[in-house]
C-alpha positions in Angstrom: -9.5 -11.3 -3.0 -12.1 -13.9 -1.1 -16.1 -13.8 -1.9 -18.2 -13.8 0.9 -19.9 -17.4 1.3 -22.6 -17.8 3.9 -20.0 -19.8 5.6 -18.0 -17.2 6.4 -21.2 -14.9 7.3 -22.0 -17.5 10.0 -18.9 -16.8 12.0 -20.4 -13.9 13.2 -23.9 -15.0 14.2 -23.9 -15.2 18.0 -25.2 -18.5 20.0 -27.6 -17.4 22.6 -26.6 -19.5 25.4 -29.7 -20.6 28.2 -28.9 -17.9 30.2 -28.2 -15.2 28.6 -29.6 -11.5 29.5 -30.1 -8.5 27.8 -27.0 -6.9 28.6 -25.0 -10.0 27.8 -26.5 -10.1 24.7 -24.7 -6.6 23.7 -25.9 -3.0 24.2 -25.5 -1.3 21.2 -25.9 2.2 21.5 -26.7 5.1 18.4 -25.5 8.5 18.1 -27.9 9.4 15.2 -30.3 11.4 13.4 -31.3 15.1 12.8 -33.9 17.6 12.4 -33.7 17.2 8.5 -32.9 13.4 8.6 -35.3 11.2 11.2 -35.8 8.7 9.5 -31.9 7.7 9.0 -32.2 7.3 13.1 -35.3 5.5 12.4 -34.5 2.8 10.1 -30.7 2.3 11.7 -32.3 1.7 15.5 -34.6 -0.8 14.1 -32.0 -2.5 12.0 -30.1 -2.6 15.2 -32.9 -4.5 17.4 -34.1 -6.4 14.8 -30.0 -7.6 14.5 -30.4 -9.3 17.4 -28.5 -6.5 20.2 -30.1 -7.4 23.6 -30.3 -3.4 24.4 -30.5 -0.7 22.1 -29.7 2.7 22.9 -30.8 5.7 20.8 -29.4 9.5 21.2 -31.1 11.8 19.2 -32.8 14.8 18.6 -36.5 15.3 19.7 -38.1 14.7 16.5 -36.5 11.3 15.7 -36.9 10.5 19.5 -40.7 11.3 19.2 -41.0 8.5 16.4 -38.6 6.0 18.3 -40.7 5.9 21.1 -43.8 4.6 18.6 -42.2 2.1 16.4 -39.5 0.8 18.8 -40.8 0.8 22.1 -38.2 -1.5 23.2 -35.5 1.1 22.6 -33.7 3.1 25.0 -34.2 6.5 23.6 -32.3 9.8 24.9 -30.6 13.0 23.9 -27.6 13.3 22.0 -25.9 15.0 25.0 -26.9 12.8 27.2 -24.3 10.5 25.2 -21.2 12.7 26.6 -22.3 12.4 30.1 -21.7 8.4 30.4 -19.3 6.0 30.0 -18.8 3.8 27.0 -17.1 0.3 27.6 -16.7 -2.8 25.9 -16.5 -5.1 29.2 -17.0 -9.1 28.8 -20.0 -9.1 31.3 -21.2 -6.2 28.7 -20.3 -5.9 25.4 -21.1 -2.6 23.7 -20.9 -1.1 19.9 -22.0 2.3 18.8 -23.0 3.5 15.7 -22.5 7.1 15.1 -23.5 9.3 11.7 -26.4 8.0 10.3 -28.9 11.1 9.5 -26.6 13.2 10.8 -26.3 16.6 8.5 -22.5 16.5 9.4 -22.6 20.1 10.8 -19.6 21.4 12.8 -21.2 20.7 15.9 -21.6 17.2 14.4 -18.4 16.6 13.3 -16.9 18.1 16.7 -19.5 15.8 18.7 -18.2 12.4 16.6 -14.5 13.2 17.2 -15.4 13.5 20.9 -17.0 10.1 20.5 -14.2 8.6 19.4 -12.1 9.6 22.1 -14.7 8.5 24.5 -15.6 5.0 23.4 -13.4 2.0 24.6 -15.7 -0.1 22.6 -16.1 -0.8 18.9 -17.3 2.2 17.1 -19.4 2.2 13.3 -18.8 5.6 11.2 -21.7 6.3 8.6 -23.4 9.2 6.8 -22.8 12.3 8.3 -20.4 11.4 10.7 -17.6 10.0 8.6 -17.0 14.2 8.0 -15.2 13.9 11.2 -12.6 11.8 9.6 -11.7 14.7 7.1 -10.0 16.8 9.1 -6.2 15.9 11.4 -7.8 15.7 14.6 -10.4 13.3 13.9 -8.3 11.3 11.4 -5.8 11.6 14.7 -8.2 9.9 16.8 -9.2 7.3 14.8 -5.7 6.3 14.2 -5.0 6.4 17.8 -8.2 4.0 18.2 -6.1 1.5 15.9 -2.7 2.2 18.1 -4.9 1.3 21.0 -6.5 -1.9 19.8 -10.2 -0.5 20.1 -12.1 -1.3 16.7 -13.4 1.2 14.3 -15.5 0.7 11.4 -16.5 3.3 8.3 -19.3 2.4 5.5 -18.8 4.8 3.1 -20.5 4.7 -0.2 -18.3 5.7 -3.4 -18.9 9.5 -2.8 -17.8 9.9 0.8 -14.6 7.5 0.2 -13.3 9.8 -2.3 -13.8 12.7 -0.2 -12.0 11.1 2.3 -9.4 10.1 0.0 -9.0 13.9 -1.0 -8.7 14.9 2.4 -5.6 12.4 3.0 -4.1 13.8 -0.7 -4.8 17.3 0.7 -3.0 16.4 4.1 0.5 15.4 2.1 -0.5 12.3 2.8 1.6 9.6 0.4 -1.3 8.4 -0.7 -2.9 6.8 -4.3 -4.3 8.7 -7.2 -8.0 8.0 -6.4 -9.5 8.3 -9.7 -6.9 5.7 -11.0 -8.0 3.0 -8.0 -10.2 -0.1 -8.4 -12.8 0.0 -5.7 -11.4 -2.7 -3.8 -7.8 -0.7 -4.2 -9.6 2.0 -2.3 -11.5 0.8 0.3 -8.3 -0.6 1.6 -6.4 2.3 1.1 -8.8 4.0 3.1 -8.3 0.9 5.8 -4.7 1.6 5.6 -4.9 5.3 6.6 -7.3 6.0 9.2 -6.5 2.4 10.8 -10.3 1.3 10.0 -12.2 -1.8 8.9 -13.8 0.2 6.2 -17.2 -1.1 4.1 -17.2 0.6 0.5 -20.5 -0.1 -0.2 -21.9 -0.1 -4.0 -23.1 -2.8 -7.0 -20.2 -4.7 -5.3 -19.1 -4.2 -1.8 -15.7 -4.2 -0.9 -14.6 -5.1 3.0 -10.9 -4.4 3.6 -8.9 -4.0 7.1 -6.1 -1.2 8.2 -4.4 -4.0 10.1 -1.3 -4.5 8.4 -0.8 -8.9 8.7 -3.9 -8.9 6.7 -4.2 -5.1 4.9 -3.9 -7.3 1.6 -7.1 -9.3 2.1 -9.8 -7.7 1.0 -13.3 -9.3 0.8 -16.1 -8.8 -1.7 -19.6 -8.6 -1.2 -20.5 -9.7 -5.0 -24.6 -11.0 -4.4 -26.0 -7.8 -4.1 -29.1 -6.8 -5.7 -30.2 -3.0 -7.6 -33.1 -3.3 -5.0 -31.1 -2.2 -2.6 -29.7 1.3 -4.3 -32.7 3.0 -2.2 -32.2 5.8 0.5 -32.2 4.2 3.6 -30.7 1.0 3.1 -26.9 2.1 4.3 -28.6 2.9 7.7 -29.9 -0.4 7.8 -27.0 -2.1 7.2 -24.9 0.3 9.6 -27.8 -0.3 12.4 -26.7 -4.6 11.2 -23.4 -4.6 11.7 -23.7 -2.1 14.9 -25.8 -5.3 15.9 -23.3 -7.8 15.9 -20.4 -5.6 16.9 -21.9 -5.1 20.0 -22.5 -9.1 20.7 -18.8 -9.9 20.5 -18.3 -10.5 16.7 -15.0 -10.0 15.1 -15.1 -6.3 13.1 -14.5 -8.0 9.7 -16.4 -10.9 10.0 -19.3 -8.5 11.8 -19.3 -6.4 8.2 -18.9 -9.6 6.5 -22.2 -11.1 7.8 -23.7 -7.9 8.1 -23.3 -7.5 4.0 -24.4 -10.7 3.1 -27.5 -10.6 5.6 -28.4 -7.3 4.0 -28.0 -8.7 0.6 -30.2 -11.8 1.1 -33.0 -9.0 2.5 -32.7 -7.3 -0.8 -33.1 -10.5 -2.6 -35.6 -11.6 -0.7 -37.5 -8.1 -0.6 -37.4 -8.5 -4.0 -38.9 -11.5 -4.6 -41.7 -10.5 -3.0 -41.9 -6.8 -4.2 -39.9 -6.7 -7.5 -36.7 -5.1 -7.8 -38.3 -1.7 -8.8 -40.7 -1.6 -5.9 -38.4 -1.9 -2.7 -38.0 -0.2 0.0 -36.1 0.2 2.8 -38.8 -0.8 4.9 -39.1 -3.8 3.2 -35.2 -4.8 3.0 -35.7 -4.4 6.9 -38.6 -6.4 7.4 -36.8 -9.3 5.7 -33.7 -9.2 7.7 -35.2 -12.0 10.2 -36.1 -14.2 7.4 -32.5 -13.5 5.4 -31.1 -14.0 9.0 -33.3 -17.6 9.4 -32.3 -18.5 6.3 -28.4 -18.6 6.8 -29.3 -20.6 10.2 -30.6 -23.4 8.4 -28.5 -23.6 5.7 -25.7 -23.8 8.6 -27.3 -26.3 10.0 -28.0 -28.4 7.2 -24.4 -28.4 6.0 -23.4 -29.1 9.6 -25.3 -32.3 9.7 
C-alpha cells in the first residue's frame, strides 16, 4: 500500500497556461443540497471555486440557492431540474465534473434523481452524502457499473458508516462479496472499488483511496497525515466540492482524490495551527485551502530546482 507524498498530490494540480478561459479551466457542476441541509450545498460549491474550477455550477433548492447567491457570487446557481434539461459532457475544449449528494436527505426522489444523473453524464461524476443511497439498490449499482464498462469515471467518498451500508446492500444482492465486519479499512474501500466499478474515497482517522479497475484494483493508497480537526460536519463536503475541482480540470480520478486528500489534510493542519485542534471548523478548513494549496506549489518548486 503507497502513502500519499505531496509528490504525488502535485500530479493533479493543473498548469494554467497564458491563455486559458473559464471554460477551459473546467466547469464543474453540483447537484446538491436540501431544505434540511444548505449548508452541505454551501460549503461544497465554495470548496469547488475556491479548488480552482474556472465555472461553477450549482443546482439546488431555493433555500441553499438564496445563500449561494450572497457568499458565491461567482457561481452559476439554478434548480435542481434544471440539471435534467441539459447536456453534460466531458469535451477537451470543456472539461466538466459533477458532484452529486452532498446535503442531499437521500429521499426517493433523490435517489431516483442521482441514478438519472448517472445515466446522463458523459463526464466524471463524485457520489457523496445523500446520494451514494442511489448505489444501494440494482439499478443504480447497474449504472454505475455500466459507467466503468463505458470508460466514464465515477468517484464515491463514503465515510465508515455509508461503506458498510453499501457493503450490506452487495451481501444482500448475493453478491460474492467479503464479510464486512472482518475487513481492514483499506480491504474495504477496495472492495467497494471492485463492485460498483468506482474510485472510491473511505474517508476516516486514515483515508483509504482504492480503484475498481482491475490492472491496478490491488493498489490502494493511504491518506495517513490527517488531523482530528477535521472530524467536524462539513468537512466531507469540502473535500467532495476539492476533488469535484480538479476532476473537472482534466486530472486523473485517483490522483484527483489523491491531491484532493492531502490538500484537505494540510487545511486541517494548517486550521489548526491557527485555531487549535478543538476549535475548527469547516469554515476554517476551507479558508485554508488556498494557503495548503500554495504551500504544495512551493514545495514543488523548490524540489524541482
Amino acid at each position: 500500500m503507497k502513502s500519499i507524498t505531496s509528490k504525488k498530490a502535485a500530479r493533479a494540480l493543473p498548469t494554467l497556461r497564458a491563455d486559458v478561459n473559464k471554460y477551459t479551466r473546467g466547469v464543474c457542476e453540483l447537484v446538491v443540497g436540501s431544505d434540511r441541509f444548505v449548508g452541505a450545498a454551501v460549503l461544497a460549491v465554495s470548496a469547488a471555486n475556491r479548488m480552482g474550477a474556472g465555472y461553477v455550477k450549482a443546482y439546488t433548492g431555493e433555500k441553499a440557492a438564496g445563500v449561494l447567491h450572497i457568499v458565491q457570487p461567482s457561481a452559476v446557481v439554478l434548480s435542481t431540474e434544471e440539471f435534467f434539461e441539459e447536456e453534460h459532457a466531458s469535451t477537451e475544449c470543456r472539461p466538466r465534473a459533477v458532484v452529486a449528494g452532498c446535503g442531499m436527505a437521500g429521499t426517493d426522489d433523490d435517489v431516483r434523481r442521482v441514478i438519472d444523473l448517472l445515466v446522463l453524464c458523459k463526464a466524471p461524476v463524485l457520489l457523496d452524502g445523500g446520494g451514494l443511497r442511489a448505489l444501494a439498490c440494482e439499478e443504480g449499482a447497474a449504472a454505475a457499473r455500466k459507467r466503468f464498462v463505458e470508460g466514464i469515471p465515477t468517484v464515491i467518498t463514503p465515510h465508515g458508516g455509508e461503506a458498510l451500508r453499501l457493503m450490506r446492500f452487495l451481501e444482500e444482492s448475493a453478491q460474492d462479496v467479503p464479510d464486512p465486519g472482518r475487513l481492514k479499512p483499506q480491504e474495504l474501500a477496495l472492495a467497494l472499488a471492485r463492485a460498483f466499478g468506482v474510485v472510491c474515497v473511505l474517508k476516516g482517522p486514515d483515508t483509504f483511496i482504492a480503484t475498481g479497475d482491475e490492472e491496478s484494483a490491488g493498489d490502494v493508497a493511504a491518506m495517513l497525515q490527517g488531523t482530528p480537526a477535521l472530524a467536524k460536519a462539513g468537512t466531507g463536503d469540502i473535500l467532495a466540492g476539492m476533488i469535484g475541482a480538479l476532476l473537472c480540470q482534466g486530472a486523473d480520478p485517483f490522483d484527483a482524490c489523491a491531491a484532493g486528500t492531502f490538500l484537505h489534510a494540510r487545511a486541517g493542519m494548517l486550521a489548526a495551527v491557527d485555531r487549535s485542534e478543538l476549535c475548527v471548523t469547516a469554515e476554517d478548513v476551507l479558508d485554508h485551502v488556498s494557503a495548503a494549496t500554495a504551500a504544495l506549489e512551493r514545495k514543488i518548486r523548490k524540489e524541482g530546482n
